[in-house]
C-alpha positions in Angstrom: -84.7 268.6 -165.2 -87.7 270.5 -164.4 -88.5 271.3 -160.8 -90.8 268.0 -160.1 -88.7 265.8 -161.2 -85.7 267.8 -158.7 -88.2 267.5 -155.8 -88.6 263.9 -156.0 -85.0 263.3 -156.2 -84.9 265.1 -153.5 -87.5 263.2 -151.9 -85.5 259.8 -152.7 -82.3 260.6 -151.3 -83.5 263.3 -148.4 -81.7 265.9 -149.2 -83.3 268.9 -147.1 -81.3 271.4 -148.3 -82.1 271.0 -152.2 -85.7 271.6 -151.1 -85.3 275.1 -149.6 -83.1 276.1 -152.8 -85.9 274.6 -155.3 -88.2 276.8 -152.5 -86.5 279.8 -152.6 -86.7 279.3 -156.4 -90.5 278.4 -156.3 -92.7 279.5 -152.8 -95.4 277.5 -154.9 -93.5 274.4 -156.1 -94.8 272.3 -153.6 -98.3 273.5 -154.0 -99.4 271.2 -157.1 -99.0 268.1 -155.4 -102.1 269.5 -152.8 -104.0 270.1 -156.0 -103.0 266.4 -157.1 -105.7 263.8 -156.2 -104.1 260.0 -155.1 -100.6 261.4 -156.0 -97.3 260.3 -154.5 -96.3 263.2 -152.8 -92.8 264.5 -151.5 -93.2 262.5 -148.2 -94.9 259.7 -149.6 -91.6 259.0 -151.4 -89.1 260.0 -148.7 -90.8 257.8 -146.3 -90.9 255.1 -148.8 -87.5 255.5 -148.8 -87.1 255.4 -145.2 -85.8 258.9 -145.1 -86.4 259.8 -141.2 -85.5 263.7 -141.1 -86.1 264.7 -144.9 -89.8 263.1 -144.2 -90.4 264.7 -140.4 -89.0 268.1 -142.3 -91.8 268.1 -145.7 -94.6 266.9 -143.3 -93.7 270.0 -140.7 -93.5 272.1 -144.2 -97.5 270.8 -145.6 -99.4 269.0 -143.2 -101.7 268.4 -145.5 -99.0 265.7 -146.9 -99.5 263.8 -144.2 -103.0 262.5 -145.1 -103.2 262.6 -148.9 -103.5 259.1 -149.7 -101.5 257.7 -152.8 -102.4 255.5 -155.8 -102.4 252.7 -153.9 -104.5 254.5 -151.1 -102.2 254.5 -148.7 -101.1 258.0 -146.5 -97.1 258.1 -145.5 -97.6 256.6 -142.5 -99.3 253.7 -143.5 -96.7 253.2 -145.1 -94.0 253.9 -142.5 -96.3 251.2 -140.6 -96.0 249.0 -142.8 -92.3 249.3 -143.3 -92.3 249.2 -139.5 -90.2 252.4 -139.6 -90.9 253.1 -135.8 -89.1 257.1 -135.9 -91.3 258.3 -138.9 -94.4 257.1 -137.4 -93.5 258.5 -133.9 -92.5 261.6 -135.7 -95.3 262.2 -137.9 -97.7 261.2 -134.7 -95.8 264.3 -133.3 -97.2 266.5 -135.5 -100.3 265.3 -135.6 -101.4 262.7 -133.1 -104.4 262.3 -135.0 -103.1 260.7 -138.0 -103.0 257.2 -136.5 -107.1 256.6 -137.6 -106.2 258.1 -140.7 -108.0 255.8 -143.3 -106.9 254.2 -146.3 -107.3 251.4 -148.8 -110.0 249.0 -147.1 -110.6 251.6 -144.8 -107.9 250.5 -143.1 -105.4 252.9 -140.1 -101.9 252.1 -139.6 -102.5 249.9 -136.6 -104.1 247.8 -139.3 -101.3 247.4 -141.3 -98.5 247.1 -138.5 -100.5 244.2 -137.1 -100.4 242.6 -141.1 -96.4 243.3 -141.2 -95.9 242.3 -137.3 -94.6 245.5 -136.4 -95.1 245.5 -132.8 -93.0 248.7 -131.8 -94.8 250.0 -134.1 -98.7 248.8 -133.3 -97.2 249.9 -129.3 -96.4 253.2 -130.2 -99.9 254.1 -132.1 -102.0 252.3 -129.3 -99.4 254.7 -126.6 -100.9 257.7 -129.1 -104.3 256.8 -129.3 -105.7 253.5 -127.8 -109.2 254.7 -129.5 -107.5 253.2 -132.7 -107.8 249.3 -131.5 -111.9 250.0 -132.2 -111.0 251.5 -135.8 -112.8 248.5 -137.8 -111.9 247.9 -141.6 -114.6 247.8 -144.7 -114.9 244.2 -143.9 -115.8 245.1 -140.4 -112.3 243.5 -138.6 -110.3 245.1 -135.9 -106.7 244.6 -135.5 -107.2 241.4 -133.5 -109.4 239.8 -136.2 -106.0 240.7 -138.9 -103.7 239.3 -136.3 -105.5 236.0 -136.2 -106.2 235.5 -139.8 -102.6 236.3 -140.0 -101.9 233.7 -138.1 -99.4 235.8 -135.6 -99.4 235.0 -132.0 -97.1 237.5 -130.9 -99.4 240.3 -132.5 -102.6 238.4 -130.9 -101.0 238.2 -127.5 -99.8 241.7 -127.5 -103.4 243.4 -128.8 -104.9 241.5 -125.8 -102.6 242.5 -123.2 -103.6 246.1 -124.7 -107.0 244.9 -124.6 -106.7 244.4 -120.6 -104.6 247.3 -120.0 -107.2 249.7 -121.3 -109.8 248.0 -119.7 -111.4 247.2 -123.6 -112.1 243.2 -123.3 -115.2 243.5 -124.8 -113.6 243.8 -128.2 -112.8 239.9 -128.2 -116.4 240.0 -128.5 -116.8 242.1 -131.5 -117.9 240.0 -134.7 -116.9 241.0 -138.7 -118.8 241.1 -141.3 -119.4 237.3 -141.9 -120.4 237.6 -137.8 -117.2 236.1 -136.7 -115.2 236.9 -133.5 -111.7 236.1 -133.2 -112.6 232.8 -131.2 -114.1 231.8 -134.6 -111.5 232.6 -136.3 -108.9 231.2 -134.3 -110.7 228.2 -133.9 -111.3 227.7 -137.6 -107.8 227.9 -138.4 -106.8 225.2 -135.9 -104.8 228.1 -133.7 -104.3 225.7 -130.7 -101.9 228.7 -128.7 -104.5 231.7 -129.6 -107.6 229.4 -128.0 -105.8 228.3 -124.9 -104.1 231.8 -124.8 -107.9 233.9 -125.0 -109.5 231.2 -122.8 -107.3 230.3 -120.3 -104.0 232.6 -119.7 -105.9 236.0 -120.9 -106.8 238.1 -117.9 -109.8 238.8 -119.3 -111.3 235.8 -120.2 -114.2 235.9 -118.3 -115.4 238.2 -120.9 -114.9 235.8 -124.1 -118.7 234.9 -125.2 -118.3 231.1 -126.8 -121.7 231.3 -127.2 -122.1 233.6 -130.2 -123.1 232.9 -133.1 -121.9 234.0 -136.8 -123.8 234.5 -140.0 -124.1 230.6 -140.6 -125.5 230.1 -137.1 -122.6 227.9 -135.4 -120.1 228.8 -132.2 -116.7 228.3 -132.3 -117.3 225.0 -131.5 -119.6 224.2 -134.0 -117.5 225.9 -136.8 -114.6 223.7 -135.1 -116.7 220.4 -135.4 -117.3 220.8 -139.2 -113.2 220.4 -139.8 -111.7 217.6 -140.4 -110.8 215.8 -136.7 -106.6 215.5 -136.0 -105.4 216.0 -132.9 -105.0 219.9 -132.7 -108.9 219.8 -133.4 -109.5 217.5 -130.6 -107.2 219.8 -127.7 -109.0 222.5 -129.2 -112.0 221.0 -128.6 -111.7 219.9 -125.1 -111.0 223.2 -124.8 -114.1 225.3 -126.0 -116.0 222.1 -124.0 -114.6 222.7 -120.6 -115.1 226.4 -120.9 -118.7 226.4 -122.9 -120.4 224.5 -120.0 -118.7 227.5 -117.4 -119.8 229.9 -119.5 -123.6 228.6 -119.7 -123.6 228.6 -115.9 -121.9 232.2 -115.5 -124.2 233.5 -118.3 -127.3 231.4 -115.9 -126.1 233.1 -113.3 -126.0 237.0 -115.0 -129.0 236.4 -116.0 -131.0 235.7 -112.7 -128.6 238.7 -111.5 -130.5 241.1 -113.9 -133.7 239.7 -112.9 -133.3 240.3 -109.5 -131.8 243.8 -109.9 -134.5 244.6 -111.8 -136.6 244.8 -108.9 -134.1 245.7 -106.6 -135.2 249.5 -105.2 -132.8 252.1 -106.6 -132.3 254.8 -104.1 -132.2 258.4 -105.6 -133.3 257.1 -109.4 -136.6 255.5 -108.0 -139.3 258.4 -107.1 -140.3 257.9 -103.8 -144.0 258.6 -104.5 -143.8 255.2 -106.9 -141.9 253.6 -104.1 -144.3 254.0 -101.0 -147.1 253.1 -103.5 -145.3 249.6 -104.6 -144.8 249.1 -100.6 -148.8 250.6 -100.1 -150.0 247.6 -102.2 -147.4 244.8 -100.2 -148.6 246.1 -96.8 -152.5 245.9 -98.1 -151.9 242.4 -99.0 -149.8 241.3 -96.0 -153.0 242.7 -94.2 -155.5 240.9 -96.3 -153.6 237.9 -96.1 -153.1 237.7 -92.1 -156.5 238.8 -91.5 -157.9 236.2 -93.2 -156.1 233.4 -91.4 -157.0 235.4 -88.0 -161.1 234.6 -89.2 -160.6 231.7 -90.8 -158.2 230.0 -88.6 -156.1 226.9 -90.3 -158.2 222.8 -89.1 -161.4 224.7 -89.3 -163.8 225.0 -85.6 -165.4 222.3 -84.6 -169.3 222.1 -85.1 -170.9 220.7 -81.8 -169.9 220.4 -78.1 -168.1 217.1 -76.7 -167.9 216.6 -72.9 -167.7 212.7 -72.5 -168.6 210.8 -69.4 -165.4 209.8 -68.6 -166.7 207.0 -66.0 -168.8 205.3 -68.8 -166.1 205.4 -71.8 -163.1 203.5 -72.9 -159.6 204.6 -73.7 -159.6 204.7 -77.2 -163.0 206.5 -77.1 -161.4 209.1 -75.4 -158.2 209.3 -77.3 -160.0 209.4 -80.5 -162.6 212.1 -79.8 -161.3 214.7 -77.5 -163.0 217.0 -75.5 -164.3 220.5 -77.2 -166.4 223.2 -77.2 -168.1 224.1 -80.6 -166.7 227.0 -82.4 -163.2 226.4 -81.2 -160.3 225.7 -83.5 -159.8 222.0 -84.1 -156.2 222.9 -84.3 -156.3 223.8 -81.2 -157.7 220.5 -79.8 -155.1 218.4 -81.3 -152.0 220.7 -80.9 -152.1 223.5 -78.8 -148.2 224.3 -79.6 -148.9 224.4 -83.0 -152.1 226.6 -82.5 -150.4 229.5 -80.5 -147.4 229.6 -82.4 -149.4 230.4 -85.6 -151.3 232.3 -83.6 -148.5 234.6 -82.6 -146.8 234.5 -85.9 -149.9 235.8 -87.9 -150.8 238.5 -85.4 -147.3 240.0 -85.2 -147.6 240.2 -89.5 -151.0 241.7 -89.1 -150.2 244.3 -86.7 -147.0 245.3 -88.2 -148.6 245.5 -91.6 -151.4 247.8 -89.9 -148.8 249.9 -88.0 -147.7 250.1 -91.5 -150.4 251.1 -93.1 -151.5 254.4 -90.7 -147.7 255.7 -91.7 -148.2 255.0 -95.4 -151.2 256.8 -94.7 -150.3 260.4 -93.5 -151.3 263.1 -95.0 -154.3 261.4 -97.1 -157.7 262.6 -97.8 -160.2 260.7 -95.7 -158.1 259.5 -93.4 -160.3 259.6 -90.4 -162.7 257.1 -92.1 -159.9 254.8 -93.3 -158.4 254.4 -89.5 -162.0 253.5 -88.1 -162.2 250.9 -91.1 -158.6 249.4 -89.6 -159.7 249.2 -86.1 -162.9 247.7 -86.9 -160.6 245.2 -88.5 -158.7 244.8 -85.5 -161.6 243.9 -83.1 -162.8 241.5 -85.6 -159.3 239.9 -85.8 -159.4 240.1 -81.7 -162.7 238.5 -81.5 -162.4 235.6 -84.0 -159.3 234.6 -82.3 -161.1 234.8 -78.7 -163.8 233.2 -79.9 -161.7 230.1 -81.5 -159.2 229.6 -78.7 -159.6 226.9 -76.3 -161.8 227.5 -73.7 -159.7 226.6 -70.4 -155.6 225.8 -70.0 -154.0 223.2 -71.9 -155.5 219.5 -71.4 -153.9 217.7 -68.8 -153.7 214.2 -69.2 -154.3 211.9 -66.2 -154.1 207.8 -66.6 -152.4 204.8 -65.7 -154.7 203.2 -63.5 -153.8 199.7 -62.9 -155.6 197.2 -61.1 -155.4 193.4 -59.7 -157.8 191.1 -60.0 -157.6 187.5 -58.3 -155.2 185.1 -59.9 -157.3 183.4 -62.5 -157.1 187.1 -64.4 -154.2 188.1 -67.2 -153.4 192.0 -65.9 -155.5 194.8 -67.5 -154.9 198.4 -68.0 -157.8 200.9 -67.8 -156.4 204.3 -69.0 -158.5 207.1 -67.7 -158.4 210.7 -68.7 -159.9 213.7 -66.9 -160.5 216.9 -68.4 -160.6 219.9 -65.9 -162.7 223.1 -66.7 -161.5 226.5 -65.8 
């Protein structure tokens, strides 16, 4: 028997000790399987037999082992995955914790194909290693949730997502394959009433499940779900998606108007303050503008002409039709004087404030002496059109009631009569 043929018997029923005696025979022997493209090595074949310390002793002796793929393309410990040999894979992770995104046929790690087998212990222990390995996506673009749906295993679903939540990685519910699917599609397309209600309802993450994406053929979940046949499953499943797609259009309503407004929310120590007390420059100017504007051109309008009735020669409703006024006051005035000064007040606290303002913006700029004889010629203009517009004397007072008898004949009249008293 030559000394290949010894070293896979060997292999097959782990038998250390033969291999240091074919060693000691041969420094080299295990050197042509390095040389060997896609060839079952030593450990390949001890691990496929499920030969624990023979395997853990060959991958201490050639690393190298422990990632040449096979025929089949498959390393050892995909294979010890698959088998859901959970002390092989721990040891080999041992030696090399980065074997667990090691990739093989389909470009697929071990995580990959412990999810396919449902080897829990097995997908814990290589997520414990390296949680980096739950992104590790296959040729066809799937992650190890996507094989645990289409493999129709809840208990490998339910784990990857309590992973998911642990390592604070949610957002990979969102992730789509190659035909644009996310595991809600999926799920939903093979009628997987527990994974829906599971991702969508008892997942602590749920609030980060999109419904609303689309795959390659343009449809949500629920759309893909509406093209199946309808049974009873279909419907729960329905109600469902229903309940949760009309929360999620509000929510995403709701981030969205949350952007917008951050967007122009000011963002101390990223926002340079020159830009900033610019942006506020222009928001003072047009306070300014805007205030001034009302101060000159005063809301009602003035009146054009003077009115000082003869009170003896006219009736009531003369009078409380056409009140007495000065032209060039505010009609506003006139008719409601609470009304007047409260605006009045309003707008000139806004205008002064935005002026007050306006000199601090100001500091330090070139012409600055001419710019703060501009502003107070604005403010005894402001001061002057509201002098002028105000009402010349105190509020109206309003005198009547004046009833009189006449002889018996008469029905009662009332005369009302309304005096207006100059300052």
């Amino acid at each position: 028997m030559d000394l290949n043929n010894q070293i896979i018997e060997a292999a097959q029923e782990g038998n250390v000790e033969n291999i240091y005696n074919l060693l000691s025979d041969d420094r080299h022997i295990l050197e042509g399987f390095d040389s060997m493209p896609f060839v079952d090595t030593p450990l390949h074949i001890s691990v496929e037999e499920g030969r624990v310390f023979f395997s853990l002793e060959i991958a201490n002796l050639k690393p190298s082992f422990a990632r040449k793929l096979n025929k089949n393309g498959l390393s050892p410990i995909h294979t010890a995955s698959s088998k859901g040999n959970l002390e092989i894979v721990r040891g080999l992770l041992s030696i090399d914790s980065s074997l667990c995104r090691v990739k093989g046929k389909g470009m697929m790690t071990p995580l990959h194909f412990a999810t396919i087998e449902r080897k829990i212990d097995v997908m814990g222990e290589l997520i414990s290693t390296c949680s980096q390995t739950m992104e590790d996506l296959t040729v066809e673009h799937k992650t190890a949730l996507h094989l645990s749906v289409e493999n129709e295993d809840f208990g490998s679903f339910e784990f990857l997502l309590v992973k998911l939540q642990q390592l604070q990685k949610e957002e990979l519910v969102n992730w789509e394959d190659n035909d644009g699917n996310t595991v809600l599609h999926l799920a939903t397309s093979r009628l997987q009433l527990q994974m829906v209600k599971f991702l969508l309802e008892d997942f602590s993450g749920r609030k980060k499940v999109n419904l609303n994406v689309k795959n390659k053929n343009g449809n949500t979940a629920l759309q893909e779900l509406l093209l199946l046949q309808s049974n009873e499953v279909s419907r729960d499943i329905e109600n469902i998606l229903s309940h949760h797609e009309a929360t999620s259009i509000f929510s995403e309503m709701k981030k969205s108007f949350a952007k917008k407004r951050d967007f122009f929310k000011y963002r101390k120590g990223i926002d340079p303050p020159g830009e900033v007390r610019n942006a506020i420059l222009v928001v003072v100017t047009l306070i300014a503008t805007a205030t001034f504007q009302v101060g000159i051109n005063f809301p009602g309008g003035v009146w054009q002409d003077d009115f000082n009735p003869d009170y003896s020669t006219l009736n009531s409703t003369t009078l409380a039709s056409q009140k007495p006024h000065v032209a060039g006051t505010s009609i506003l005035a006139t008719r409601s004087l609470l009304i007047f000064y409260l605006i009045l007040v309003y707008n000139t606290l806004a205008f002064l404030l935005s002026i007050v303002l306006f000199f601090y913006l100001t500091k330090q700029f070139p012409a600055r002496f001419g710019l703060i004889l501009a502003l107070y010629g604005m403010l005894l203009t402001y001061s002057t059109s509201l002098s002028s517009i105000a009402p010349p004397g105190r509020l109206s007072t309003l005198l009547c009631a004046a009833y009189q008898r006449t002889d018996r004949d008469d029905a009662i009249a009332s005369q009302g009569r309304y005096i207006y008293f100059q300052p």
